[in-house]
N, C-alpha and C positions, 0 to 999 in steps of 0.2 A: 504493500500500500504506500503510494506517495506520502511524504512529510514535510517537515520544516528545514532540513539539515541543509541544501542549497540556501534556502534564502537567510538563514542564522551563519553562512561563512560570510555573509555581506554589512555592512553598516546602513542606516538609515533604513529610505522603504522601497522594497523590492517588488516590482512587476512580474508576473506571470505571460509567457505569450505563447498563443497556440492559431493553430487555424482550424478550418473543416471546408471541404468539398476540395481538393488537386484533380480528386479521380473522374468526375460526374461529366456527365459529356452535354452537359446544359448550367446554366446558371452560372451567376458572381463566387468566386473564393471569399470566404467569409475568416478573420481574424476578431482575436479579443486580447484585451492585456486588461488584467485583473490583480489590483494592490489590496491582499487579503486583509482582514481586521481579525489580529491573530488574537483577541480575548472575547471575538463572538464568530465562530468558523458553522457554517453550517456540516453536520457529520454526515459521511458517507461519500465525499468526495475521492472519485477516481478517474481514472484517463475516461473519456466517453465512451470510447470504443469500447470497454468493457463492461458498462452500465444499460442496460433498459432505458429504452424509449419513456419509459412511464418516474424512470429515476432520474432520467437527466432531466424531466420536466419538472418533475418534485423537489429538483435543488437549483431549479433556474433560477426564480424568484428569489428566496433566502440568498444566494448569492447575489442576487443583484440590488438586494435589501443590504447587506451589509457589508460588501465590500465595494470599492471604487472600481471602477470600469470603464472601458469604450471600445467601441468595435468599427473596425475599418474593413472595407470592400474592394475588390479590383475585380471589374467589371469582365463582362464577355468580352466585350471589344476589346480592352485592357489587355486580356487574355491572350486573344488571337493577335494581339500588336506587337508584344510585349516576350510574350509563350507561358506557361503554366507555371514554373516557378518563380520567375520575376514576377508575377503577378501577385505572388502566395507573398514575395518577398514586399511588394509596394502595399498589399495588403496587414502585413506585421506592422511595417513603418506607419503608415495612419492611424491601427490602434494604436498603438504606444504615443505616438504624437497625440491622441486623442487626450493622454490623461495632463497632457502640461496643458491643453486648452483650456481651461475650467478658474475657477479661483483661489485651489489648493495646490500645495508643491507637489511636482509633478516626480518620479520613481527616481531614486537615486541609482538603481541598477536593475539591470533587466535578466530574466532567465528567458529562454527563446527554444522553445521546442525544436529539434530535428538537429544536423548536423553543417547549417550553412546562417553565416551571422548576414542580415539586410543590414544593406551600405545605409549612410546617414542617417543613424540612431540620433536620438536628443539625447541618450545616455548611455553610460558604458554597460557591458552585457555582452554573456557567455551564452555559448548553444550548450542545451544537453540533448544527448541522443535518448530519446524515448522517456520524456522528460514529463510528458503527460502519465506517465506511471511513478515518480520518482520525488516531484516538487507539488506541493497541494499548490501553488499559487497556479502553475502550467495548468494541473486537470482542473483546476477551477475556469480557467482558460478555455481549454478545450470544451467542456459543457456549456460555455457563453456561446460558444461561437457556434455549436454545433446545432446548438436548440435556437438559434438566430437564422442560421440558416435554413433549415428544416421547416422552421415557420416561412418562412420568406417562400420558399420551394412550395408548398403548401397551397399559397397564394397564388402564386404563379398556376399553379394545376386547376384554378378554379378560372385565369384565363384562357388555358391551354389546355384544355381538357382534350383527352386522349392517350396522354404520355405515359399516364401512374405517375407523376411529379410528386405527387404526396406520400408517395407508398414508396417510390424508388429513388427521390430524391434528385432526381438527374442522372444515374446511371446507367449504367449501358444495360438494364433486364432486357428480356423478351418482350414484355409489355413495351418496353418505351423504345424498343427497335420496330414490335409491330405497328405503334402507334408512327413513328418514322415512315415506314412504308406505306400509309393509307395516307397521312396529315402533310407529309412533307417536314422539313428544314423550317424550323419558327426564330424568331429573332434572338431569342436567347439558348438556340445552339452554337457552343465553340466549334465553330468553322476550323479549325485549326489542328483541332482532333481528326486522327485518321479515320476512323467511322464516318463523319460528318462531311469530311473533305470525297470521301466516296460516294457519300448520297448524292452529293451536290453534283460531283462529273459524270454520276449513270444520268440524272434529271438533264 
């Protein structure tokens, strides 16, 4: 289970950063950076990927009740302009930018999920590899971003209806290959994705 020990080898207050959706072959990459309130944590936090749908819902709230946050986006286009990790990586940088925007000091050090640091940080800050198991600030991270996107994707399926968006989030199931072949290529397919780039040159 993640804990405190990354962010206890730091001084001041330490940021949490994670993302959710690299893999989906539709929708914005979604980041959060999360400055936990280490004497009211809501329990039960872990990487998302290892939590229920119904638990990372249950601790969305409470974390966003009591600890500081902000979540940054890079968009489809972003995506395809850019490619899916620069993307992931301009999407870190605006969370984290997100918490010096406000009235309160912004993270004196950052923890950054995965193995590659995003250029022009507002602060200094280390990757940890699989860090959303490791640091509660990261899965606290990770559950921001993932239950932000999810919703966001959700949305999206009630304009796009066809995909499974709500059920599959944007990735490549049968459902939302079959819905591809009947519906077509919709604006918020990453054109850039090899799947995508093949629909487009059979059409």
């Amino acid at each position: 289970m993640p804990d405190l020990e990354y962010e206890n080898a730091h001084d001041g207050l330490v940021a949490g950063v994670d993302e959710a959706g690299r893999g989906p072959w539709a929708g914005p990459v979604v980041a959060a950076a999360v400055i936990l309130d280490r004497d009211n944590m809501p329990p039960g936090m872990d990487d998302s990927k290892k939590l229920s749908k119904k638990k990372r819902e249950a601790l969305y709230d409470p974390i966003l009740a009591s600890a500081r946050f902000a979540v940054g986006m890079a968009s489809v286009a972003e995506i395809d302009e850019l490619n899916i990790l620069e993307a992931t990586m301009l999407a870190m940088r605006r969370a984290l930018r997100g918490l010096f925007d406000c009235d309160q000091p912004g993270p004196d050090f950052a923890l950054i999920d995965g193995n590659r640091l995003p250029t022009e940080l507002p602060c200094p800050a280390e990757t940890i590899i699989r860090g959303d198991g490791k640091s509660l600030s990261i899965a606290a991270a990770s559950i921001v971003a993932k239950v932000t996107r999810d919703r966001l994707m959700a949305d999206l399926d009630q304009q796009f209806p066809g995909y499974g968006w709500k059920k599959n989030q944007g990735y490549g199931t049968p459902e939302h290959q079959l819905g591809l072949q009947h519906l077509g290529v919709t604006i918020h397919h990453r054109t850039s994705f090899a799947p995508i780039q093949k629909l487009i040159k059979i059409s």
